[in-house]
Each structure stands twice: as structure tokens, then as C-alpha cells.
C-alpha positions, 0 to 999 in steps of 0.5 A: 659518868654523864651529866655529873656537872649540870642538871639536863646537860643534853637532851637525849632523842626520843623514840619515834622522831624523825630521823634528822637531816645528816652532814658529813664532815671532815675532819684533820685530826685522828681523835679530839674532832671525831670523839668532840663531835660524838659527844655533841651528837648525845644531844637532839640535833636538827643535823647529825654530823657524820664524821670522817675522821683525820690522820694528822695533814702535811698542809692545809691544802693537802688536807682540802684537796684530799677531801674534795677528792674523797667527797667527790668519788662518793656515789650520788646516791650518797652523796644526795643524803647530805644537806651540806658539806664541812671541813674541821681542821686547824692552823697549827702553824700552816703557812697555807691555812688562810689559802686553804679555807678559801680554797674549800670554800670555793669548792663548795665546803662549810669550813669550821677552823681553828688558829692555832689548835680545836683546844682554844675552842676549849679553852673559851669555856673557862677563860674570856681570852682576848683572841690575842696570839698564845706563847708556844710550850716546848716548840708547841702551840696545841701544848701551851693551850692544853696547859692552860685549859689543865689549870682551869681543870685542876682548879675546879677539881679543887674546889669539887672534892666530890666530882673530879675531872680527868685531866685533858690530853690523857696521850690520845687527846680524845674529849672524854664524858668528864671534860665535855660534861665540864664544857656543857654545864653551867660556870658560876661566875656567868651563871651561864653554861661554859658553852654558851660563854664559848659561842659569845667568846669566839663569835665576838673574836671572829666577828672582829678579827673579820671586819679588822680584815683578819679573819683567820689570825691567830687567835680564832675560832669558827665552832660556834657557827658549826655548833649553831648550824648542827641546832646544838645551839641557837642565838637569840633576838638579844645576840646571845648564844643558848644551848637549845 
């Protein structure tokens, strides 16, 4: 059921608009990045991501050698439809992740990370989190994350007796029309949508982690700069982040 927790959540493209400019990404995991970025694709985008989903990466610098690999046996002609090229994946506890982001961008990839897991990026739009390091569950940063963006689920299903959301990571983790729709509408502490609150969270933790000379430790997300590059979002003349 879309669209249950907002008025206008996305808008849909039209018939007879120009097809927009594509990027193709690739991303680490088998489902919560691809089905994130379909459901971010409901909207009208300026560019269409095209997603080459994941199976899970040994090291971070298995997985950016794997793609550069991948991106440059595509043959020109496919290659010269994509405007740019990006890399989505997480720390998750991989020695080599700083590494491995300066590694694909030498090799010329727009990189949206994570550290620890894509689950604090979910997290960022129920909680204002200080982007300090979050405690593992059971051996598990994705985990200890996963718990804690349940309790805000479990929390508004209380309140909304009517409009119930599934609970996060049902086995496949994939990001289902409920949650995303949860994600999209507008929180009424804020009175701004929940993305928003998560494009201003983690531009403000990135911005400095970056000038303390930690970009990249945990805790950290780029989303926001994906979200914004993909025309989901824009940032406005006061610095603030509004779904377009």
C-alpha cells in the first residue's frame, strides 16, 4: 500500500517526458541497496540510477576492484550512455574501507558509503544520532542498527493503530513500500519530511567527521550527496535539504 504515511510522497513521471540521463551503480549488497534505490526510482529523477546489484564483498577492495573490472569490459557504446559512475557499499567492519574509497575514487567512481551498515542512513530519519560509534548486537553492527530503527517502527505503529508498518529486515532486509513510505513522509516533531531530517542529519555528521580529518569513521554517511546527485533532493539558498 504507497503513499499511506504522507500526502504527495513522490511524484510519478509523466507520459511524454524525456527520458532522463542514467548512472549506473554499483552496489555491495544482494537486496537492501537495489530494492532502496527502486523504490527511490517511484519518483521523477533528473538520473535514473541503474543498479548492478551485489552478493555480499569479502573486502572493500575486493569489491572496487571487481567493479572497475566489471565497468570496463562494458562495451563503449554502453558505456557513453552513463553520465557518471558510483560505488554503494559499507564498512561493516572492513579494515580496508577508508582504502578502498580512495581507491575507487582514483579510478574515477562517485563512491556513497556507509560506516558501519546503509541501516544508519535509515536510521537518520527517525533519530538526530550524534554519529558517534554504535555498540554491536550479538557480534553485529547491521544488527544493533536494525534493532533500533525497529523500535522507532514499533513506536509509530503504536501510536497509528490504523496504518501499521512491517517491521525492518523480514530475512531479506530488502526495503519494502511501508518502511520506505514511513522514510518519505513527514515526521511531526520536525514538521519536515523524515528524509529531509536524514539529508541534514549525515550532511552535518560528514561535513565534520571531514574537516576533523575523519571522514569516513564510524559513525558516517554519504546518502544524502547520492540523493541529492540523482535530483531526489536539492538543498536550498538556507542549507537545508528538501525533497524536490
Amino acid at each position: 500500500m504507497k503513499n499511506k504515511h504522507s500526502n504527495s510522497t513522490l511524484k510519478q513521471r509523466g507520459n511524454g517526458q524525456k527520458t532522463p540521463r542514467q548512472i549506473i551503480v554499483y552496489v555491495e549488497g544482494r537486496n537492501t541497496e537495489k530494492s532502496y534505490i527502486e523504490q527511490l526510482k517511484r519518483s521523477n529523477l533528473k538520473l535514473v540510477p541503474i543498479v548492478k546489484k551485489g552478493s555480499g564483498i569479502g573486502s572493500c577492495e575486493e569489491f572496487v576492484d571487481s567493479c572497475t573490472k566489471a565497468y570496463n569490459t562494458l562495451p563503449r557504446e554502453q558505456r557513453r550512455k552513463f553520465t557518471q559512475r558510483w560505488l554503494m557499499f559499507d564498512c561493516d567492519g572492513h579494515k580496508d574501507f577508508s582504502a578502498a574509497i580512495k581507491e575507487a575514487r582514483d579510478a574515477g567512481f562517485e563512491v556513497v558509503f556507509s560506516n558501519m551498515c546503509i541501516e544508519y542512513w535509515f536510521l537518520l530519519h527517525f533519530e538526530n544520532h550524534s554519529g558517534e560509534p554504535i555498540p554491536c548486537k550479538h557480534d553485529s553492527h547491521s544488527q544493533a542498527q536494525i534493532d533500533l530503527i525497529n523500535n522507532h517502527i514499533i513506536k509509530y505503529n503504536k501510536s497509528h493503530s490504523k496504518q501499521k508498518v512491517n517491521i525492518y529486515d523480514n530475512g531479506n532486509k530488502e526495503v519494502n513500500d511501508d518502511f520506505f513510505d514511513l522514510m518519505m513522509a513527514v515526521n511531526p516533531e520536525t514538521r519536515q519530511r523524515r528524509v529531509e531530517d536524514a539529508c541534514n542529519r549525515s550532511f552535518d555528521i560528514h561535513k565534520r567527521k571531514k574537516s576533523d580529518g575523519a571522514e569516513f569513521s564510524e559513525s558516517v554517511t554519504t546518502m544524502h550527496q547520492f540523493l541529492e546527485t540523482i535530483g531526489f533532493v536539492k538543498r536550498t539558498e538556507d542549507d537545508k535539504y528538501v525533497v524536490q
